[in-house]
LUMDRENZA-663727 format. One line per 2 residues: their letters; for each residue x, y, z of C-alpha. Coordinates in steps of 0.02 Angstrom, whole numbers, plus 50000, padded with zeros to 5 digits. Example, Ala and Ser with C-alpha at 12.3 -4.5 7.8 and 13.67 -1.06 7.14 Angstrom:
BEGIN
as> 50615 49775 50390 ~ 50684 49947 50357
***
This chain:
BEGIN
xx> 50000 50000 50000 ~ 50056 50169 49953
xx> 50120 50292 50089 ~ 50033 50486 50072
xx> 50047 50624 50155 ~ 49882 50713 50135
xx> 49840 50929 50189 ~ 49639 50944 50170
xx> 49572 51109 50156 ~ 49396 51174 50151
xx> 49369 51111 49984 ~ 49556 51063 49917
xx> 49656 50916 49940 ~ 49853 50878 49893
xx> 49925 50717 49901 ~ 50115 50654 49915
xx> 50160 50492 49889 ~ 50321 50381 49958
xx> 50458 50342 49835 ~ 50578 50244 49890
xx> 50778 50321 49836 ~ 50679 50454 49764
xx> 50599 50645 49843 ~ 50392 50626 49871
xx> 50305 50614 49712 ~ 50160 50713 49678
xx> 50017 50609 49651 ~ 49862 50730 49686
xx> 49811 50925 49697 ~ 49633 50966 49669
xx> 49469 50966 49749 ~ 49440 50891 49917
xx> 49438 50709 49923 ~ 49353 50603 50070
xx> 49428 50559 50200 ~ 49520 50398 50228
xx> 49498 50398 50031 ~ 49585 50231 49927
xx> 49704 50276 49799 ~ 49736 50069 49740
xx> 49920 50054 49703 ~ 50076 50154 49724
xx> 50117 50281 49572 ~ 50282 50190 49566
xx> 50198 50020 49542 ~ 50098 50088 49383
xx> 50148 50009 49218 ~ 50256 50127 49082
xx> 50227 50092 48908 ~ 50375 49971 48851
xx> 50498 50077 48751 ~ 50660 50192 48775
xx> 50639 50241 48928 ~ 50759 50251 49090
xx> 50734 50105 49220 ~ 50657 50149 49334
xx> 50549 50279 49229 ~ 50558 50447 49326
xx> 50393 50506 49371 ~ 50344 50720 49443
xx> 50421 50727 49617 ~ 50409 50873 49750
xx> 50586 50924 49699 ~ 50623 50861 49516
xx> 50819 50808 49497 ~ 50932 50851 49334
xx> 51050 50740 49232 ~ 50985 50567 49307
xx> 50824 50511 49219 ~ 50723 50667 49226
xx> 50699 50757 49046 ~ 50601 50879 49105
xx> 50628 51049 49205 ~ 50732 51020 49356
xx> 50693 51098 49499 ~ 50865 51166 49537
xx> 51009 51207 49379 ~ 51176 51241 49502
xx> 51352 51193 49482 ~ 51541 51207 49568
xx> 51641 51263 49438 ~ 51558 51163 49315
xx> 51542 51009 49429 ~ 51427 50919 49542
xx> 51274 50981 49404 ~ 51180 50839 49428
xx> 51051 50809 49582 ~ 50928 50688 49640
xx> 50884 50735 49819 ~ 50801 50612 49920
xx> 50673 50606 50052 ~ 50769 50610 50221
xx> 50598 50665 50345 ~ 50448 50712 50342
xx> 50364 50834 50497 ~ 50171 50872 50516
xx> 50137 51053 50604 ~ 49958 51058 50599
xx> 49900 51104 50415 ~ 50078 51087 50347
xx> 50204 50957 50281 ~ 50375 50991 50291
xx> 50487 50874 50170 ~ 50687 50876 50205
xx> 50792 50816 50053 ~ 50958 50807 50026
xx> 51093 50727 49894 ~ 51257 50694 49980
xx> 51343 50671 49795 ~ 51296 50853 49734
xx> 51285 50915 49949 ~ 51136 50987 49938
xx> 50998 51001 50055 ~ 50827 51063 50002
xx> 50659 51096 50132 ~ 50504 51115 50075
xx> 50347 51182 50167 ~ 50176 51140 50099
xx> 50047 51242 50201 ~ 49870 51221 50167
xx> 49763 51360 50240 ~ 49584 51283 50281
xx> 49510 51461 50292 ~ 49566 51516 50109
xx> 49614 51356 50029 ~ 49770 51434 49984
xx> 49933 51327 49977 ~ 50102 51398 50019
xx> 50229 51327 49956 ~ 50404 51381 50035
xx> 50579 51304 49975 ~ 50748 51325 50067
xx> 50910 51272 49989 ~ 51073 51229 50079
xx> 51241 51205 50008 ~ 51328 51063 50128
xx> 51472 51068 50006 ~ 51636 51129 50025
xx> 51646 51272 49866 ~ 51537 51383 49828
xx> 51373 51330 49743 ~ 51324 51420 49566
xx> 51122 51442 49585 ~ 51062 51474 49390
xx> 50895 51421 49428 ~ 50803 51374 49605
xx> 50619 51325 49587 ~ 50502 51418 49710
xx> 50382 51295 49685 ~ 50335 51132 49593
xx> 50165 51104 49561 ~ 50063 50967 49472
xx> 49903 51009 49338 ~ 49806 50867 49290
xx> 49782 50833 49107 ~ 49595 50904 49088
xx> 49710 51078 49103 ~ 49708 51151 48907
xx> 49703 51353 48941 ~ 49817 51469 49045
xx> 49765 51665 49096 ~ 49884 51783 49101
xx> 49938 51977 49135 ~ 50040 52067 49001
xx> 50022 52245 48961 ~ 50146 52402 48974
xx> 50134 52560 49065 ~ 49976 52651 49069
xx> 49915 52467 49002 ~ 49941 52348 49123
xx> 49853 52189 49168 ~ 49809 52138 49004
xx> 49730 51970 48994 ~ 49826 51854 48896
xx> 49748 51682 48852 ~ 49843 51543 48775
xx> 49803 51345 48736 ~ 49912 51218 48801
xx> 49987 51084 48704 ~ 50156 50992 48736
xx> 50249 51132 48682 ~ 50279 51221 48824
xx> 50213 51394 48904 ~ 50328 51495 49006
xx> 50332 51698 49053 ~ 50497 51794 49116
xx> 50522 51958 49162 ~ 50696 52036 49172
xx> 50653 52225 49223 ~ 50724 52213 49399
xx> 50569 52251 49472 ~ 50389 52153 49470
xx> 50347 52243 49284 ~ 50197 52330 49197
xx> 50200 52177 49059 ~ 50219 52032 49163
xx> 50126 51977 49333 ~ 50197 51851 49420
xx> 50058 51737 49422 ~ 49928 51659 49323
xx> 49771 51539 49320 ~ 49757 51365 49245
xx> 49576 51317 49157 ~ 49492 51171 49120
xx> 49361 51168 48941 ~ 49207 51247 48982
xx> 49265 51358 49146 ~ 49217 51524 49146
xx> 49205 51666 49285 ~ 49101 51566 49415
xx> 49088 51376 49367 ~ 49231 51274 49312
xx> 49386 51200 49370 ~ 49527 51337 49390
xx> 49713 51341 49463 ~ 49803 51485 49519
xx> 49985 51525 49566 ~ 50079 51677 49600
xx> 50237 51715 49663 ~ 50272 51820 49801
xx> 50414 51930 49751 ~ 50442 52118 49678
xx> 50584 52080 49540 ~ 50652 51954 49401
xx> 50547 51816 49383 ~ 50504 51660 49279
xx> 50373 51532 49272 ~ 50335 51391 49122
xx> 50200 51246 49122 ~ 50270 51088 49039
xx> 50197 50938 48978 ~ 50247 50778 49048
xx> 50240 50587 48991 ~ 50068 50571 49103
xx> 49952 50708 49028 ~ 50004 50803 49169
xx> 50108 50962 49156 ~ 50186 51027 49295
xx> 50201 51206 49347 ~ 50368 51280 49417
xx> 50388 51458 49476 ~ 50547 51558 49518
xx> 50656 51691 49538 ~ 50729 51757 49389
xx> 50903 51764 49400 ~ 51063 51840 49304
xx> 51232 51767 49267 ~ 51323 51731 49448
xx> 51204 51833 49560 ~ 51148 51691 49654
xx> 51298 51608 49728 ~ 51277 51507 49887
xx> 51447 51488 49982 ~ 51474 51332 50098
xx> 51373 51298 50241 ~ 51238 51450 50165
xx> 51063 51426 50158 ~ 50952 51531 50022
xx> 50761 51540 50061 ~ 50676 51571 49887
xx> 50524 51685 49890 ~ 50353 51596 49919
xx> 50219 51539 49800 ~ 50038 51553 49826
xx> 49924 51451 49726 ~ 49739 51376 49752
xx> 49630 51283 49645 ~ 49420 51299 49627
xx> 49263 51223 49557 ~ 49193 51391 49549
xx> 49302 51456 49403 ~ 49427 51599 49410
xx> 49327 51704 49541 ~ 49342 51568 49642
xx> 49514 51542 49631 ~ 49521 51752 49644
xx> 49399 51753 49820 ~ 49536 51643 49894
xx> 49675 51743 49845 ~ 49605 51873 49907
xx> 49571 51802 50086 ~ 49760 51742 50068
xx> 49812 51916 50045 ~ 49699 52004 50172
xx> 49787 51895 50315 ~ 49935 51949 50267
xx> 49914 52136 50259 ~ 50014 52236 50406
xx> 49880 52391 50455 ~ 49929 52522 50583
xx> 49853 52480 50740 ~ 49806 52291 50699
xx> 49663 52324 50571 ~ 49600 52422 50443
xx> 49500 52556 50448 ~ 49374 52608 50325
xx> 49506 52671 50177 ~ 49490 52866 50169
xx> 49454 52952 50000 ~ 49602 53022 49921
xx> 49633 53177 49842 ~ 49800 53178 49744
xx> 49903 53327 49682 ~ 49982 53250 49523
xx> 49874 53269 49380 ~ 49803 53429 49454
xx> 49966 53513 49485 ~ 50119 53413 49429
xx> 50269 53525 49485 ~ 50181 53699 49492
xx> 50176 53692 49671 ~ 50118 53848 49744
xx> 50064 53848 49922 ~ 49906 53983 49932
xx> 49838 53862 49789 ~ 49877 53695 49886
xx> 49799 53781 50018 ~ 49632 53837 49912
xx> 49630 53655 49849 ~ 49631 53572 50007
xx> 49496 53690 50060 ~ 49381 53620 49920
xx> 49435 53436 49949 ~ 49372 53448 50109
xx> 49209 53517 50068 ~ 49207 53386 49939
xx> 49219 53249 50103 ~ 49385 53207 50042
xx> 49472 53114 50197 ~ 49671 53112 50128
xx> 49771 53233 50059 ~ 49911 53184 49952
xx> 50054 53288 49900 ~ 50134 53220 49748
xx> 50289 53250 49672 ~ 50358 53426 49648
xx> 50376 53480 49841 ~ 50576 53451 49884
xx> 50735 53519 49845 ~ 50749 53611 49666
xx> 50618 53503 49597 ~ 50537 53588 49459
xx> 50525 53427 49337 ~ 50570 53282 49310
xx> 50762 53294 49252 ~ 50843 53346 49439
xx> 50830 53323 49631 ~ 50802 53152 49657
xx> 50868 53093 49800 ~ 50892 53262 49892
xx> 50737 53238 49995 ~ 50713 53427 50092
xx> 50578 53532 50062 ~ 50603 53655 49932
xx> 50649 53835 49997 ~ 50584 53956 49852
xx> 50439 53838 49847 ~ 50381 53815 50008
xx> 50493 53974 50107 ~ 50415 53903 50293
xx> 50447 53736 50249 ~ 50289 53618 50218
xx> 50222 53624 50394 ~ 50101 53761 50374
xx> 50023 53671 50231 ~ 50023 53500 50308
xx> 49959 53589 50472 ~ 49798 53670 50382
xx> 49762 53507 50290 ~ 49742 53396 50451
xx> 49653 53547 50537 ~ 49537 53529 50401
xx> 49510 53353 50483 ~ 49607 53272 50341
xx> 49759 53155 50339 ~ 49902 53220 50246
xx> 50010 53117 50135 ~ 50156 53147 50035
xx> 50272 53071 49873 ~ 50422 53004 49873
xx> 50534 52912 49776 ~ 50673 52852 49884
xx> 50757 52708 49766 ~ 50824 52847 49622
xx> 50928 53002 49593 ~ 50940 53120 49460
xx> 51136 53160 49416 ~ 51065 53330 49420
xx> 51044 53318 49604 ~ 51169 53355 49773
xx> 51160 53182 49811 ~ 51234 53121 49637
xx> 51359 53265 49648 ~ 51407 53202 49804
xx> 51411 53008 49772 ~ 51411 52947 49606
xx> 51475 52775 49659 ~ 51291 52772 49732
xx> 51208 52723 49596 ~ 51188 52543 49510
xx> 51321 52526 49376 ~ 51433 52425 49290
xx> 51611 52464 49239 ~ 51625 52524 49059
xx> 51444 52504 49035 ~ 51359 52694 49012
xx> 51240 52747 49129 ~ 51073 52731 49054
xx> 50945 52864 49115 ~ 50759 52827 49111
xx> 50648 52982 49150 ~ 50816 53102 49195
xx> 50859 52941 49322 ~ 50963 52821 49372
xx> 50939 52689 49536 ~ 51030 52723 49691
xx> 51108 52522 49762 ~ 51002 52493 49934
xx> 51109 52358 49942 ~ 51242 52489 49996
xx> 51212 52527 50186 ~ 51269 52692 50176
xx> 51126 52707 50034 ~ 50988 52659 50150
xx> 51053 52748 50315 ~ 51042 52900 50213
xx> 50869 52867 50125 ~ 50810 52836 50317
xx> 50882 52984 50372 ~ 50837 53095 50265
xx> 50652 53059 50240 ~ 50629 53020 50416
xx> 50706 53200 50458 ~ 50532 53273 50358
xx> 50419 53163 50417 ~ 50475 53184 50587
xx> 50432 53364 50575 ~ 50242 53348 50501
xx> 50105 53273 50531 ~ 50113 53152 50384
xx> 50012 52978 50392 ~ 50031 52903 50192
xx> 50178 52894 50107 ~ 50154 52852 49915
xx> 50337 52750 49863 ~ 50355 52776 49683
xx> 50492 52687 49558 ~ 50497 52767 49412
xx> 50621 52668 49290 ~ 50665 52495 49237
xx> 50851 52411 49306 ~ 50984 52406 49189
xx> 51158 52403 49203 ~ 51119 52340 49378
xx> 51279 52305 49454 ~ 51336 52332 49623
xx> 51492 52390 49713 ~ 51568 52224 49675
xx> 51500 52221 49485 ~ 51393 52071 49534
xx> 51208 52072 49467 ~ 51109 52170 49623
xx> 50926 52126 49544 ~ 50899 51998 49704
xx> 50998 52103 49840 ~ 50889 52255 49773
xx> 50718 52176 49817 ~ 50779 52125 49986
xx> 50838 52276 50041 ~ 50710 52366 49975
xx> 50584 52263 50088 ~ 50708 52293 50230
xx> 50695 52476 50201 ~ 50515 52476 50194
xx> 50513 52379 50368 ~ 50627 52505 50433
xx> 50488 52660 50407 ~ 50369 52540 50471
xx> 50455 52515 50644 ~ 50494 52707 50668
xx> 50338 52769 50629 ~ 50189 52657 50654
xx> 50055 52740 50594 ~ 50105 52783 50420
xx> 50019 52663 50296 ~ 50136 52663 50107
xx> 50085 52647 49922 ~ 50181 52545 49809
xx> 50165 52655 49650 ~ 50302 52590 49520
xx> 50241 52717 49366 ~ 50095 52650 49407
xx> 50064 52440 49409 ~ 50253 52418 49397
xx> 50236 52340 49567 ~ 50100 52258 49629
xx> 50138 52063 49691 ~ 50121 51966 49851
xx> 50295 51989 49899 ~ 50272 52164 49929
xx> 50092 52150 50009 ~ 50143 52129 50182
xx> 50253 52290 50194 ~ 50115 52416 50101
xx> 49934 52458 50105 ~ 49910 52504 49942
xx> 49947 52484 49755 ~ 49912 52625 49618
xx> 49856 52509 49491 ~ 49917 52631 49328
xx> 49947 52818 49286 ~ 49804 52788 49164
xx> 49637 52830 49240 ~ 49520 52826 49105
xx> 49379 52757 49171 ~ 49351 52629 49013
xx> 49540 52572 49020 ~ 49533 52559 49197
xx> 49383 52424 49188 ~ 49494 52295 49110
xx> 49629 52320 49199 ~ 49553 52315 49382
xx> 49467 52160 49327 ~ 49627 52092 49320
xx> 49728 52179 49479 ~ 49551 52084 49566
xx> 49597 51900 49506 ~ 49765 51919 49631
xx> 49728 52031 49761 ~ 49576 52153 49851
xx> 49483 52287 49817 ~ 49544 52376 49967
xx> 49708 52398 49928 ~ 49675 52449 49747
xx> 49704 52621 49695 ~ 49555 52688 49593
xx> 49541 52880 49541 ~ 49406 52986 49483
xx> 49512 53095 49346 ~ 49474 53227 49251
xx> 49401 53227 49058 ~ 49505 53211 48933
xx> 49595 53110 49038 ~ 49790 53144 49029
xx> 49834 52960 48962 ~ 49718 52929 48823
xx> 49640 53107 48775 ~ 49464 52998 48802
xx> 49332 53092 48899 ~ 49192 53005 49011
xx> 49065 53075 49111 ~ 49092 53099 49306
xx> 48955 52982 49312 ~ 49061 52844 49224
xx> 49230 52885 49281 ~ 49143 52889 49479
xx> 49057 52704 49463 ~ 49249 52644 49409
xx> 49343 52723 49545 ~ 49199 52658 49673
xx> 49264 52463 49665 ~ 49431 52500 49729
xx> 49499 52599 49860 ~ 49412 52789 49817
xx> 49523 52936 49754 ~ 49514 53121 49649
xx> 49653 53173 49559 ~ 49634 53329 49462
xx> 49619 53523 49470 ~ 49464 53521 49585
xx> 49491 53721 49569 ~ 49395 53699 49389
xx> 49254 53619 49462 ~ 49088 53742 49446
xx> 48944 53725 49569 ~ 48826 53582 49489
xx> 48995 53462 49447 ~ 49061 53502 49642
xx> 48892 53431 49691 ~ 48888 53304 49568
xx> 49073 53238 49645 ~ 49019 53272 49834
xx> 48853 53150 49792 ~ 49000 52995 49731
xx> 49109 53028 49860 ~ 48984 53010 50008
xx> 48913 52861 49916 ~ 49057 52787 49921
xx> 49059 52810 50104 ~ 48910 52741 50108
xx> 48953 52576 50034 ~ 49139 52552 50072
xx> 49105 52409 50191 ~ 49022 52299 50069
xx> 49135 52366 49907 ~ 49286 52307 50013
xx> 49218 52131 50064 ~ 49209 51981 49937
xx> 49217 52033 49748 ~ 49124 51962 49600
xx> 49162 52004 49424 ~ 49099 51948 49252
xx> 49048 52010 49075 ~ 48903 51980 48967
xx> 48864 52007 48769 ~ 48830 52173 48705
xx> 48977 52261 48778 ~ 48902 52247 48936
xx> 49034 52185 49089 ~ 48987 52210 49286
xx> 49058 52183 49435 ~ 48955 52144 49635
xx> 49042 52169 49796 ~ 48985 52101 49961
xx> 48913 51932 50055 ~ 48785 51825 50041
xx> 48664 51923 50130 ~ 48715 52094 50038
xx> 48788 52159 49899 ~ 48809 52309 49774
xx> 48806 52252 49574 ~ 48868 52389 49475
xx> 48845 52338 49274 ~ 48946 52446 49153
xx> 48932 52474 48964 ~ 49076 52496 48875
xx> 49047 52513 48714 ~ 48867 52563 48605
xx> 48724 52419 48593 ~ 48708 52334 48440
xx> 48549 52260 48505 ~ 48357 52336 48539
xx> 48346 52253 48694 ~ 48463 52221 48835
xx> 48514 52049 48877 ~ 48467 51990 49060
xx> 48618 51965 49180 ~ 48615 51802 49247
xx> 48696 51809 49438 ~ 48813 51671 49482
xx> 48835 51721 49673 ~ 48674 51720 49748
xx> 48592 51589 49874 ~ 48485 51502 49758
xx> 48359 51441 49880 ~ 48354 51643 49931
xx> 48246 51791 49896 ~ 48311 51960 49865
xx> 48249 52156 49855 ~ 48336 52241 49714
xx> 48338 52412 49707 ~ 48449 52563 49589
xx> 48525 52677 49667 ~ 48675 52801 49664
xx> 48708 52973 49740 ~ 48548 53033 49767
xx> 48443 52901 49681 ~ 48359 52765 49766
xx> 48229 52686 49675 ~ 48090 52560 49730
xx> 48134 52380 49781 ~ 48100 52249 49656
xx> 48088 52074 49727 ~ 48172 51912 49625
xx> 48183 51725 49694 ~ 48397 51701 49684
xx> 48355 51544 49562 ~ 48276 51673 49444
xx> 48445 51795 49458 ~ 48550 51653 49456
xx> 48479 51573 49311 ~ 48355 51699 49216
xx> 48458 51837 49259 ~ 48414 52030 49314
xx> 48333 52140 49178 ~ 48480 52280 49145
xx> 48406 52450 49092 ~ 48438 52518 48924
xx> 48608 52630 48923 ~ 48720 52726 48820
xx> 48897 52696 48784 ~ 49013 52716 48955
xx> 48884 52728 49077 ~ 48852 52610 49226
xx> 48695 52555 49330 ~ 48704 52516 49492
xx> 48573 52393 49608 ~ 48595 52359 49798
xx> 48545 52180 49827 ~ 48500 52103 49997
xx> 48420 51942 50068 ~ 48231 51945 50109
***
């Protein structure tokens, strides 16, 4: 009889199977199975098609070996000076703590030693899957690639979902067929990327948003990364995930350990929202809020797109004024307020307020905005420096570089090495002088440029040693001052991943907030992580990306399914549109608690996509059309979520509107579907929904 080690979740199983002179193979992860379930015989026993094939046949293990029988993607590619290449590691123990199963390998021929920790959260049904790596040798181990995670899909797999995009055009959904070729996605920017998430979702024929089987994986970590699904001799593919790394940067020296970063995945009947709800409960235990928990997230005004450098501080002053008559709860000064910084080609780096600018320093502003009973936040951009700045004049040798290499700019920048200590001491300093002297409680953390060149002091690759120390610094500001909650802005969605969750409370999802681009792309910033921590803006018309206008109407119901912000001139605003914005922004107050619990999203024919937020009991369905009918009547929406065996009172609303409450059985929404009222191109409806 076979040996397993088995994790149960709510509705998820994974099962390891016993091999002997081998590491566990993976024999099951899927839905829940019974328990005490029969499996018949060992994996090991099964017969292999008589051919030209190793003996024994190798078969998908927890920790896949190279050069000895396995043809497909190792798990590990390291070497000593060209030596010891080859691995196998074997099962030595196995531990049990609670809803996890830790595996300890090791090959004494190659000396490595590899642990693995498979923890299956019952609340979420989200596996984490963490991998150390140990070099008992006596050289120096050469890591060129160290799997994060290996994962099995079964063979009724035949679609992958992914993100691609650019900036101002990120999350792009990317859909591709899988055959025995395989599929794999790499970025090499240095940071997580506009073009390429770190994650994606396996489907099954037939699954759609709400029904089907679905698998999801992403990997916690804010640079270089690589992932590729490969078909194996079974039907099955497996799915690896992993730091991507440059020539030499990873070297492990004798008696070193290397902890890779972690990998989140989850699998669902209920189609990619499924597999997205349990990401998102994954995520919101990991978030780090000032005090212990959140608080309802505070509408944002931001200074950028109203403003951009003309800083001027009667006007500041005038404009926080209206934002607070608006009911605007944050006020966020963006970039333009330190040292010389009149655009974007110098100061970077020299992090003071700016004397002709701001003559008394930016306490009197900062003073009348929280006496106005709003938060004040402010922009920074801590990891670059212009060579127009004191700080570049001072220390060149700061910056990333590599001998005779030039020193590419991007936006008038270049990237200062946190790996440096010096670097980050100063970076802490500096900032922490200013926000030691104001009242500031947000910081927005931009990065602004791509890595290149991206050497250290040494002239070794710093991609890796950049993303730690980054998180370090970000802990750092944490511990000092508690109560500050941080963006991660990186030109937008150049930085939005689960290894950066836990040290921020927010992610600006793109510099482009047109409403209509900014419906695709928050659909897919939702299949990873919350609502709450997305960054959604009401901007102006045209907006600044696209040159597209929308009405406030339209732009409003977009920016309501994130986290609620305004970003332009609110100084142009006349009477009627003032009230128009004060009516969206108190709605939104209104309905934060259910637009931040459990999110729903889907689309429908006609041009017609929507997207609920809430619980069983109660919910908010807001149904957007984004582009003109081609039909006389409007299709029904059918509505996967609700309790069947429930009835509802549906009513429209929206600031200022509340019409009359319409009742429906839930097997009529689910299946018939809600009659949508005729609309025009980029408008939005929205119903409340709750339980009778």
């Amino acid at each position: 009889m076979p040996q397993f080690h088995v994790l149960h979740g709510r509705e998820t199983s994974l099962v390891l199977e016993d091999c002997a002179g081998a590491a566990p193979l993976w024999r099951y992860w899927g839905p829940r199975l019974a328990d005490g379930f029969a499996a018949g015989p060992t994996l090991a026993d099964e017969p292999c098609y008589p051919g030209f094939h190793m003996e024994p046949p190798s078969r998908l293990t927890l920790f896949p070996g190279l050069g000895l029988g396995w043809f497909h993607r190792a798990a590990l590619e390291a070497h000593r000076d060209g030596s010891d290449f080859a691995s196998a590691p074997t099962l030595q123990s196995v531990e049990q703590d609670g809803n996890a199963l830790i595996f300890r390998l090791a090959d004494p021929v190659s000396a490595v030693e590899v642990t693995v920790r498979l923890a299956l959260d019952p609340a979420s049904d989200v596996l984490s899957v963490t991998t150390t790596l140990a070099n008992r040798g006596s050289a120096p181990l050469t890591i060129q690639w160290l799997a994060s995670a290996v994962l099995p899909l079964p063979p009724v797999v035949e679609r992958v979902r992914s993100y691609g995009g650019r900036h101002a055009g990120e999350f792009e959904l990317l859909e591709d067929a899988l055959g025995k070729a395989s599929w794999s996605r790499n970025n090499r920017h240095g940071l997580t990327s506009h073009d390429t998430f770190p994650g994606a979702v396996a489907i099954t024929a037939g699954t759609t948003e709400a029904a089907g089987l679905a698998y999801g994986a992403q990997l916690a970590w804010s640079g270089n990364h690589g992932q590729e699904i490969e078909f194996l001799d079974d039907g099955r593919r497996q799915w690896q995930l992993g730091l991507g790394l440059a020539p030499g940067e990873l070297l492990l020296a004798p008696g070193e350990s290397l902890a890779a970063p972690e990998v989140l995945a989850t699998c669902s009947r209920a189609g990619w929202q499924g597999v997205a709800s349990n990401f998102h409960a994954a995520a919101r235990a990991r978030l780090r809020w000032p005090g212990g928990a959140m608080k309802p997230r505070p509408v944002h005004f931001n200074t950028w797109e109203g403003c951009y450098f003309d800083h001027d501080t009667p006007r500041l002053t005038a404009l926080a004024d209206k934002a607070a008559a608006l009911g605007i709860e944050r006020f966020v000064l963006d970039d333009g307020w330190f040292h010389r910084r009149n655009d974007d080609t110098s100061s970077l780096g020299d992090w003071w307020p700016d004397a002709a600018k701001y003559p008394d320093g930016l306490g009197p502003l900062a003073r009348h905005v929280v006496g106005l009973g709003m938060e004040f936040g402010l922009w920074v951009e801590p990891e670059m420096v212009n060579p127009d700045s004191d700080l570049y004049r001072a220390h060149p040798e700061w910056a990333l570089q590599l001998t005779g290499r030039p020193m590419q700019t991007s936006r008038h920048q270049l990237v200062l090495d946190l790996t440096r200590a010096e670097v980050a001491d100063y970076l802490f300093e500096t900032i922490s002088a200013v926000l030691h002297d104001l009242p500031v409680a947000y910081l927005k953390w931009d990065h602004n440029r791509d890595l290149v060149a991206a050497g250290d002091q040494a002239g070794s690759a710093a991609y890796r040693g950049q993303v730690l120390a980054l998180y370090r610094l970000l802990d750092r500001f944490h511990a000092a001052f508690p109560g500050i909650e941080i963006e991660s802005c990186a030109g937008g969605g150049g930085r939005i991943d689960m290894g950066v969750l836990p040290h921020v409370q927010r992610f600006w999802a793109s510099d482009n907030i047109d409403a209509l681009s900014r419906v695709e792309m928050q659909r897919g910033f939702l299949q990873f992580l919350p609502p709450e921590v997305m960054g959604s803006h009401i901007g102006t018309a045209p907006a600044h990306t696209t040159g597209r206008s929308q009405s406030m109407d339209f732009r409003a119901a977009v920016a309501c399914q994130g986290h609620l912000g305004v970003e332009f001139d609110l100084a142009r605003l006349g009477e009627s549109e003032s009230a128009q914005l004060a009516g969206w922004i108190g709605f939104y107050k209104q309905w934060r608690h259910l637009l931040h619990q459990q999110v729903w999203t889907g689309m429908l024919s006609d041009g017609l996509c929507w997207h609920a937020a809430g619980n069983a009991d109660e919910w908010l369905l807001t149904v957007y059309r984004t582009a003109p009918t081609r039909q006389r009547f409007m299709p029904a929406l059918p509505l996967p979520f609700v309790d069947r065996a429930a009835g509802y009172a549906l009513r429209q609303i929206g600031p200022g509107q509340e019409g009359a409450p319409v009742h429906f059985d839930g097997s009529w929404l689910a299946e018939a579907g809600l009659p949508v009222p005729p609309t025009r191109a980029e408008q939005a409806v929205i119903f409340h929904g709750a339980r009778r």
